[in-house]
C-alpha positions, 0 to 999 in steps of 0.5 A: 857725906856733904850731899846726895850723889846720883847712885850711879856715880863711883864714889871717888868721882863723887868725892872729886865733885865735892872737892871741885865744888870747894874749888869753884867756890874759892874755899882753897884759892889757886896756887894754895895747898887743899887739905891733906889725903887723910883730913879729906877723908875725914871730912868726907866719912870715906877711906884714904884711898878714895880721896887719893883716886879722886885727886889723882883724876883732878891731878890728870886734868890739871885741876891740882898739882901734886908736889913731893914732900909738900902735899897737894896745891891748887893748880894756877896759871902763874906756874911756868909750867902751865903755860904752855897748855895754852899755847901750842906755837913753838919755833921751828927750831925747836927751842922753847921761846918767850912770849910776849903780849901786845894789847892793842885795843879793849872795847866794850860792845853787846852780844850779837848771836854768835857771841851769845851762844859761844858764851852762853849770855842773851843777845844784848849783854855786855861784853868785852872785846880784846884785841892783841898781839903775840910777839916772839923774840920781837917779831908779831906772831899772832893776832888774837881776838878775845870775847869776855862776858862783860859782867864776869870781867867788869874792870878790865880795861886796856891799861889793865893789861898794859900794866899786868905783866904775867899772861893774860889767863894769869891776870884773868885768874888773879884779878877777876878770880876766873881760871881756865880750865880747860878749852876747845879749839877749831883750826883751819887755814886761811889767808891773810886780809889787810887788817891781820897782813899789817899786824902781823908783818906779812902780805895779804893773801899769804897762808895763816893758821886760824885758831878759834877757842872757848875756854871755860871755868868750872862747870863747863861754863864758856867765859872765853870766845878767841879767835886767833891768826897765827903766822906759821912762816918761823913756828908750828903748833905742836899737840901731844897726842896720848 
């Protein structure tokens, strides 16, 4: 094998781990094919159905996407059928809706305490601060604020994302080379202040859903802090639970 791994750990996790590593380190880029079952377990000195196990465990947490007859590719944000792991809010009719991403403002600042802890960088660092709305068939949606560390996003400027025309994490994967893996989300309601009001065509006062977010890469390693108010007067967020 490549490298030592803790003896505790089965080996098809071990395997994973190595393939993660690949993956981490832009050996297979996202939306490209990894090598086949069997050049892998060559590769790794290790059976055919060890390297199946451990990509059917990448395939559950959607690190790749295994598509019949053609093998097994990285999975990215480009893929229509990642959107919606992202975002939860469907209308109320049920019908899934586009949407669509309104910057409003991107700014660089430095980490105050709460930034840095979120994001795991020293108080004082740079970092970058988006501010946009989410529209559904025309109307503002959600408001969101999003906290990036500066030096993992050097570039992004509001043109940027007025230009990009794909979803904000597919711009984050395509450009900066950054994929969201996975994220963790706090939700509670709140009431509207003036500010958030007037985005989002609403009264003040009137009830929102507050939905706080970090998203991190691989690693586990936070390079996303959002804070979003979403009007929940048309749509819902909608969780599958398993």
């Amino acid at each position: 094998m490549a490298q030592e791994s803790p003896t505790f750990s089965p080996l098809y996790r071990q395997i994973k781990t190595l393939i993660v590593q690949g993956l981490e380190n832009g050996e297979w880029r996202p939306g490209e094919a990894i090598p086949s079952e069997s050049d892998l377990a060559v590769r790794f000195n290790v059976s055919q159905g060890t390297v199946r196990k451990a990509i059917d465990e990448m395939a559950a947490e959607n690190l790749v996407v295994r598509r019949q007859g053609k093998g097994t590719y990285v999975a990215t944000h480009s893929d229509p059928r990642a959107f919606f792991r992202f975002l939860r809010l469907v209308p109320l009719s049920g019908e899934v809706e586009p949407s669509i991403s309104v910057p409003l403002e991107c700014w660089r600042a430095k980490a105050g305490p709460e930034a840095a802890k979120t994001l795991q960088i020293n108080i004082g660092e740079p970092i970058i601060i988006v501010r946009r709305l989410l529209q559904f068939s025309g109307k503002p949606v959600v408001v969101d604020e999003i906290y990036l560390p500066g030096d993992v996003f050097t570039g992004l400027t509001l043109d940027v994302l007025k230009d990009y025309q794909g979803s904000l994490y597919s711009l984050f994967e395509s450009r900066f080379g950054v994929r969201m893996i996975h994220a963790e989300e706090r939700i509670r309601a709140v009431a509207a202040d003036r500010v958030s009001a007037d985005l989002l065509g609403v009264a003040e006062g009137a009830p929102l859903l507050s939905v706080e977010r970090v998203s991190l890469t691989y690693g586990d390693k936070p390079v996303e802090w959002r804070r979003g108010l979403y009007c929940t007067a048309e749509h819902c967020y909608l969780n599958e639970l398993s």
